[in-house]
C-alpha positions in Angstrom: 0.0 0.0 0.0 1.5 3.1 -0.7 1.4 5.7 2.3 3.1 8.9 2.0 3.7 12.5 3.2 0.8 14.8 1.2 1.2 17.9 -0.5 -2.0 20.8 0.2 -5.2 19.2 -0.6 -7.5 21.1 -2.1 -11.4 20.7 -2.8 -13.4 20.8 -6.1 -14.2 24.8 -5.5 -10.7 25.5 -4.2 -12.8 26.6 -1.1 -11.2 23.6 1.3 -7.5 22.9 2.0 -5.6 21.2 4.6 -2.5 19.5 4.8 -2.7 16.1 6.2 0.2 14.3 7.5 -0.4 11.3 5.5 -2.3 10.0 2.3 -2.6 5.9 2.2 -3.7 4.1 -1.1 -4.7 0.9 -0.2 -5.6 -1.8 -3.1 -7.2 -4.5 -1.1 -9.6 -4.7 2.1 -7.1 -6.2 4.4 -5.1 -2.4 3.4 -7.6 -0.3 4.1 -8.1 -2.5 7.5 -4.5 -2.1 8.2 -4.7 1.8 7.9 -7.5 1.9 10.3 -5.6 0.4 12.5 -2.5 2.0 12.4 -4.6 5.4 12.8 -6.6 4.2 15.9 -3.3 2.6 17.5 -1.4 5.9 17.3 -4.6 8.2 18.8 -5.0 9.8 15.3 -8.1 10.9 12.8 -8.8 9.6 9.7 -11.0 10.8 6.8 -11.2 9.1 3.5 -11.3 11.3 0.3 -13.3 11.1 -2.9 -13.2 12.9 -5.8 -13.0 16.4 -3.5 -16.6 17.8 -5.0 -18.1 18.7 -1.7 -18.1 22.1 -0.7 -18.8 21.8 2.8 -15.1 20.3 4.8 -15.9 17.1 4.9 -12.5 16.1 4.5 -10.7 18.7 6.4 -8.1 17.0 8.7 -4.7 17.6 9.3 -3.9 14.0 10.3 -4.6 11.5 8.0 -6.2 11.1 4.8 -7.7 7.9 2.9 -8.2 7.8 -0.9 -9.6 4.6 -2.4 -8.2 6.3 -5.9 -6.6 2.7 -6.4 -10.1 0.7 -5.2 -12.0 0.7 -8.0 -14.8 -1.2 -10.9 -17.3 -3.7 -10.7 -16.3 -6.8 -8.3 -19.2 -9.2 -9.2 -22.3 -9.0 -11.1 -25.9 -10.9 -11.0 -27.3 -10.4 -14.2 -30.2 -12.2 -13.8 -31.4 -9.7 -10.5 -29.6 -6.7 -12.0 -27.2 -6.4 -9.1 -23.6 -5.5 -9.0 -21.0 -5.6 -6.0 -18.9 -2.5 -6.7 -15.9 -1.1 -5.2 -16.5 2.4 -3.3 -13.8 4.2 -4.6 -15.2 4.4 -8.3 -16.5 7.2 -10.5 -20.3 7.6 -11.2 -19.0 7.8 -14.8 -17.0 4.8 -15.2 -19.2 3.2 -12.8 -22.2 4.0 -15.6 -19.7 2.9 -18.7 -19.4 -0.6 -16.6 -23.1 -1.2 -16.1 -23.6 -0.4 -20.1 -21.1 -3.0 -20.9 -23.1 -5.0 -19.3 -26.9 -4.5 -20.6 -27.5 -2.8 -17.6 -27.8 1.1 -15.6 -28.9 2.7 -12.8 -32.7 3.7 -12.3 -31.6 7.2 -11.8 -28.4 9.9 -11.7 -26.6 12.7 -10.4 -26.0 15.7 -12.8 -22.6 15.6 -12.0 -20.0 11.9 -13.0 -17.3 13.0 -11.8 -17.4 11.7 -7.7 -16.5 8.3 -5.9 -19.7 6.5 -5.4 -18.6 6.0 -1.8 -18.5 10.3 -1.3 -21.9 10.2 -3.2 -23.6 7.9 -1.1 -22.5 9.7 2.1 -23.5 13.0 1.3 -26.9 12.1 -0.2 -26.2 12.8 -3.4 -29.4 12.5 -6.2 -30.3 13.5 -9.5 -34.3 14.5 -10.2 -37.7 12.7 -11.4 -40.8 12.5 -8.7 -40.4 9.0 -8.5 -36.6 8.4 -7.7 -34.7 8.7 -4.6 -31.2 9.7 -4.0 -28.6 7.1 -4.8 -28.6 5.6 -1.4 -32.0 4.6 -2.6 -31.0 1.7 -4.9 -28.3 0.2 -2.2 -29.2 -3.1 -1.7 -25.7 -4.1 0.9 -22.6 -2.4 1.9 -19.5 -3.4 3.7 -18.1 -1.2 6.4 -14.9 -1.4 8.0 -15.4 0.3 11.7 -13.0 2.0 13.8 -11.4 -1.5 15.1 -10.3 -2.5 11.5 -13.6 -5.4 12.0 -15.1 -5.8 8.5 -19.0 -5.6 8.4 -21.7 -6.6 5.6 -24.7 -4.9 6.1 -28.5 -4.8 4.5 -32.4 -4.3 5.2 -32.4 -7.8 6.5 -28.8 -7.9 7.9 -28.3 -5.9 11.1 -31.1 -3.4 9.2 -30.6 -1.1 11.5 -26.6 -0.1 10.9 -27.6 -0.4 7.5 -30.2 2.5 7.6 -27.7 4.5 9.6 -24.9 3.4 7.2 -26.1 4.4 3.4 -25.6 8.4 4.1 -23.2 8.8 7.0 -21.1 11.3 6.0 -18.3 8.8 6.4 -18.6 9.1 9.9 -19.0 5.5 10.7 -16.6 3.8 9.5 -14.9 3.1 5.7 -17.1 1.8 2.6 -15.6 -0.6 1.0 -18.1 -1.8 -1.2 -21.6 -0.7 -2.3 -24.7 -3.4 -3.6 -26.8 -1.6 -6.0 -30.0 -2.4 -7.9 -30.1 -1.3 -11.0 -32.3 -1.8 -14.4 -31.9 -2.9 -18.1 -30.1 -0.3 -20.1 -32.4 2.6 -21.6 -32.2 5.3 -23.8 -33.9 9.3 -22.9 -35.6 11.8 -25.0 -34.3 14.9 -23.6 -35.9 18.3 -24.1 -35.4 21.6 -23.5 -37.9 24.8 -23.1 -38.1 28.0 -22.1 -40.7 29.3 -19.5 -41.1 32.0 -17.2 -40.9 31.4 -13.2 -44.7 32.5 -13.0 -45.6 29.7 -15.7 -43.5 27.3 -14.1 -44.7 27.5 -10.7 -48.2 27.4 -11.8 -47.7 24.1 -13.7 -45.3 22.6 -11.0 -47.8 19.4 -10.3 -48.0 18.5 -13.6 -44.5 19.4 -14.8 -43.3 17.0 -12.1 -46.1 14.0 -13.0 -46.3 14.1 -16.5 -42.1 13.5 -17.2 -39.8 10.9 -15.8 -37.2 13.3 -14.8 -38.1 16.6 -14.7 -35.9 20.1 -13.4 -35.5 23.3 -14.1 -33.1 26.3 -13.5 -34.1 29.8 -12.9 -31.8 32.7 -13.9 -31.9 35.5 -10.9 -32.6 39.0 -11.5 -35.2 37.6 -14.5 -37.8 35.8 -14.9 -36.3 33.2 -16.9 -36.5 29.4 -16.4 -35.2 26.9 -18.7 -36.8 23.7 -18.3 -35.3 20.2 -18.5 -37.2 16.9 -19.0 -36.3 13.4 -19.8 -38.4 10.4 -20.9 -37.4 7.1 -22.0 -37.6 6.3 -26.0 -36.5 3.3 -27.8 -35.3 5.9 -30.6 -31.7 5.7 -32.0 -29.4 7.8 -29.9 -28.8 11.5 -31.9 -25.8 12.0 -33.5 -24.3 15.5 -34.0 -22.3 16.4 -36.8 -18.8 17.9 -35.8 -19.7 21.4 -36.8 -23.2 20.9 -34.7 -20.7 19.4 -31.7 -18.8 22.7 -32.1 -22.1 25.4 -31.7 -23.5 23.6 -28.9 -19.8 24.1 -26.9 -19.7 27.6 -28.1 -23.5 28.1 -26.7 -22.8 26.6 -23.8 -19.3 28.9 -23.3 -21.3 31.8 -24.0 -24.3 31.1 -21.6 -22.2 30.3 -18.2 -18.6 32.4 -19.0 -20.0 35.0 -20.7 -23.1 35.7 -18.3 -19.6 35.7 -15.2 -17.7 37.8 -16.8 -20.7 40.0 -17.9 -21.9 40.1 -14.5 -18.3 41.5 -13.3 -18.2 44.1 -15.6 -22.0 45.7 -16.1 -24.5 43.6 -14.0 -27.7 45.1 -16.4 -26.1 43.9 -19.4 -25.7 40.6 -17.4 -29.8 40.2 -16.6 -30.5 40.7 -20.2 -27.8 38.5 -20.7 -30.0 35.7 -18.7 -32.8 36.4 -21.1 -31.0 35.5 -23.8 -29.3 32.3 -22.5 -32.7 30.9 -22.1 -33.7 31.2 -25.4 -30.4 29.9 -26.7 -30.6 26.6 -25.0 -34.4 26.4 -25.4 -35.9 23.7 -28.0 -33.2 21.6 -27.8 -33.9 17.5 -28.2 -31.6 14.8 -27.9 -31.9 11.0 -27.4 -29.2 10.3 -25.4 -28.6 6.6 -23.5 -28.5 6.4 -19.5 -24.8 6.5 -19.2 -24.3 9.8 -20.8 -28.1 11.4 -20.3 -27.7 13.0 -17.0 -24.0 14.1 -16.8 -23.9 18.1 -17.4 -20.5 20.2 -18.2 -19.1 22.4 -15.2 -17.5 24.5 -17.3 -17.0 27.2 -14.1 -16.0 26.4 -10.7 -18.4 27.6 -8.2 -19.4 27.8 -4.2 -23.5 26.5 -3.7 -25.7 25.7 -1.1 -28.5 23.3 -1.4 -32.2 22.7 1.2 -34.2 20.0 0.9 -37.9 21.2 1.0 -41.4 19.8 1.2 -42.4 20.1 -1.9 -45.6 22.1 -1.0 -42.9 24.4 0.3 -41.7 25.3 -3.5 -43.6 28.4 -5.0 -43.7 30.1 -1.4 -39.8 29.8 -1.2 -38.8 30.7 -4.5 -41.0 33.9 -4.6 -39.3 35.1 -1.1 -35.9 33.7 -2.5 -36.8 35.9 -5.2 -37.1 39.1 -3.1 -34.5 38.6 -1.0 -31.8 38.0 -3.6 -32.9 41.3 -5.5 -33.1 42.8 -2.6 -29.2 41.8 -1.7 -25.7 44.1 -2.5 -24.9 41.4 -4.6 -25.0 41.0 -8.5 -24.7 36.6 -9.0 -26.1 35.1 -12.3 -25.5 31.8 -11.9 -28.8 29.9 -12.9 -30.5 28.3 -9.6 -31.6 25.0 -10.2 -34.7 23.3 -9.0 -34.5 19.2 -8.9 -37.2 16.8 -7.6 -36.3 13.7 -5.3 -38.5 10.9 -3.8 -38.7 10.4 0.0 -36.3 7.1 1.4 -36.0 5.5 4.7 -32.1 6.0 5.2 -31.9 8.2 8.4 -29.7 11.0 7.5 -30.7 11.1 4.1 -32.4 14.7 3.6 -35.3 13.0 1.8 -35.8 10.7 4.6 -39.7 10.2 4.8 -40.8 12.6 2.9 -40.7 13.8 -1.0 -38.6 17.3 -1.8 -37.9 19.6 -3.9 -33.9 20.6 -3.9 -33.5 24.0 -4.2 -29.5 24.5 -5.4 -28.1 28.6 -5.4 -24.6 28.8 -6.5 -22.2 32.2 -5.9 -18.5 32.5 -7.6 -16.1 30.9 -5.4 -13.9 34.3 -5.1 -16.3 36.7 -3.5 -17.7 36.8 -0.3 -20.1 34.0 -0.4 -21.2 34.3 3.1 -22.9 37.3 3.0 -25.0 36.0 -0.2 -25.8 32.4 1.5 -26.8 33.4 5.0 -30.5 35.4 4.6 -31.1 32.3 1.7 -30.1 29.6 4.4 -32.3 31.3 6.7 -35.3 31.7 4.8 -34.6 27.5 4.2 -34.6 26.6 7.4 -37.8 28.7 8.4 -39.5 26.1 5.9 -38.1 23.0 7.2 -35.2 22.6 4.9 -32.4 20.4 5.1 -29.0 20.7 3.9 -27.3 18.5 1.4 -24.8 17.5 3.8 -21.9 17.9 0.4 -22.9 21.8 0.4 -22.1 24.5 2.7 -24.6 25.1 6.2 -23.6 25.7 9.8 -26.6 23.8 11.4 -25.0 22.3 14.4 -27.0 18.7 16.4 -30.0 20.8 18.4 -31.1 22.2 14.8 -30.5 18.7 13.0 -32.2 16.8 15.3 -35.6 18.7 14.8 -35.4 18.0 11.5 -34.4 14.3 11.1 -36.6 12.3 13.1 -33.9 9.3 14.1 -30.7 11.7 14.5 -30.2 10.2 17.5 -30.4 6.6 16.6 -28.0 7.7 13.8 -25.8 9.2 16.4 -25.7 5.9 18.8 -25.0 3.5 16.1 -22.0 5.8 15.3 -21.0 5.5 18.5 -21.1 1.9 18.2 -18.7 1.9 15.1 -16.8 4.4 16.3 -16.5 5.2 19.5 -13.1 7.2 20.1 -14.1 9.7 17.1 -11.6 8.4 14.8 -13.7 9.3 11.5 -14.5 12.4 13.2 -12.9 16.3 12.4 -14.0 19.5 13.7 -17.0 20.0 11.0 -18.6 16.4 11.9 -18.4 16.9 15.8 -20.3 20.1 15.5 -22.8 17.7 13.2 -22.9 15.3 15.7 -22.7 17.0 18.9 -19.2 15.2 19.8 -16.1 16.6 21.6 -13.1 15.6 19.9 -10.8 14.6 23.0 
């Protein structure tokens, strides 16, 4: 296993960066085993490291770090029930290339390939469609090594209630090692695009989110723009671009999230009527994409967000005040806000546990100050019962988390029970949790 002195780590944003003593890259279980037990033996932290997308400091420490970079792909594969054992430390993308090879996919994605599934699963990550949870949604089993270096398979029917606890920890537990996921026969999507004003959108909301298999939209601030996106599965051929049509769509796609930055620097009223025009560029759109690459969108700009879950009856209310108070702000940020759908789960620090959201996501450039901006928006979210994505920035601490998730508690004993000393723990988590870190 390789184990050496780190340089500066730093996050997806640039927003996060520490300088841990050590970085291990195990290749095997009985590795990663061995690294938790070197860290616990010596009185140290450990926090294992993904693909570095969350905002929030998850993976702040400046003892140890664990990357399962070198722990990756598909370890076994039940065709027949359209399950596959896969190692935690893999992309969503390659993860999706793998299933295809196969005949197979997963029910539902994020909008973003580029994380671990393990960091995925832990934060609560999703994608959008009224019927589909997050991804911790189509675990079936996971394997968690705890804070002794004891190895642990885990399911509904299998110590069920670890498992519940388990699926969206935060890696707080312990360290997945591998993930059981249902998943479906392979599938193509229509995808279409459209151009709507908030007022429109909000009025058809129901039907917008019952009549399409995915549905989402984003709303350009300072307008009152939306571009709607919606997906529905076809068994047309998959569209083919010529080179020259590859080329426009980058070029519109430049223009629409650069441009509208660097306009917004320079003359913030040129920048709103630059909004208005984005919308219409990317509106009317159609593609027939397969699962693997339907869902995936280009970052083209590094950013800082926030994200609430909300009851979904919570929606026009919310966006109507967000809409005030961001006008009503110093601040001049056109990022598009995007509005996603997710299905309620039983996993208890999922932010969908038990009931159905809608995600409201507001980004803000990664160089300004952010703080300012975020604060009066996490506010109004948490006067309406919202709940953070735990991978985005908040500074709820235990007292306001455990009004809002209804078996904090039982999360926080069988943490305990995996970890009892804090090892997975840093300074972010124990304000989470409520723990000291002695």
């Amino acid at each position: 296993m390789r184990r050496r002195r780190t340089r500066t780590w730093v996050n997806w944003s640039g927003t996060v960066r520490c300088e841990p003593a050590y970085c291990a890259r195990p290749v095997t279980v009985e590795e990663i085993q061995s690294e938790v037990v070197r860290v616990a033996e010596e009185g140290e932290r450990l926090r294992v490291i993904g693909g570095g997308h969350s905002f929030a400091p998850l993976c702040w420490t400046d003892d140890n770090h664990l990357s399962l970079e070198r722990f990756t792909g598909i370890e076994s594969a039940d065709l027949e029930r359209r399950r596959v054992w896969v190692r935690a430390g893999t992309r969503l993308q390659r993860l999706c290339e793998a299933l295809a090879d196969r005949g197979l996919a997963l029910e539902n994605a994020p909008d973003f390939d580029q994380q671990t599934l393990g960091g995925a699963l832990a934060t609560g990550t999703h994608g959008s469609g009224a019927a589909f949870g997050n991804l911790g949604s189509l675990v079936t089993g996971l394997r968690l090594v705890c804070a002794d270096g004891s190895l642990h398979s885990l399911s509904a029917e299998q110590d069920p209630d670890l498992f519940r606890a388990a699926v969206v920890s935060l890696g707080a537990m312990g360290v997945v090692t591998h993930v059981e996921l249902q998943c479906v026969d392979d599938y193509r999507l229509e995808l279409r695009t459209q151009a709507a004003t908030l007022g429109e959108t909000l009025t058809r909301i129901d039907s917008f989110r019952r009549d399409h298999r995915n549905s989402e939209f984003f709303w350009f601030p300072y307008t009152d723009s939306v571009v709607l996106r919606t997906a529905d599965v076809t068994r047309e051929q998959p569209t083919r671009l010529s080179p020259l049509q590859r080329a426009a769509r980058r070029t519109t796609d430049r223009i629409v999230f650069r441009g509208m930055a660097e306009a917004a620097r320079r003359t913030p009223h040129m920048a709103e009527q630059f909004g208005r025009l984005a919308t219409r560029m990317v509106s009317g759109r159609r593609d027939v994409l397969s699962a693997r690459t339907a869902y995936a969108l280009q970052r083209r700009l590094r950013f800082q967000q926030l994200e609430f879950a909300l009851p979904v009856t919570r929606l026009d209310p919310v966006l109507r005040s967000l809409d005030r108070i961001i006008k009503a702000l110093a601040f001049r940020i056109h990022f598009p806000i995007e509005v996603r759908f997710v299905a309620g789960d039983d996993n208890w620090l999922s932010p969908h546990y038990g009931r159905d959201s809608a995600c409201i996501s507001v980004p803000a450039y990664p160089d300004i100050s952010y703080e300012a901006y975020f604060a009066p928006i996490a506010e109004l979210m948490e006067r309406n019962d919202g709940r953070p994505h735990w991978a985005m920035l908040h500074d709820l601490k235990a007292e306001q988390l455990r009004a809002l998730y209804p078996r904090f508690d039982d999360f926080r004993a069988q943490r305990r029970r995996c970890d009892p000393r804090g090892l997975f723990l840093n300074p972010h988590l124990a304000a989470i949790f409520g723990e000291d870190l002695r």
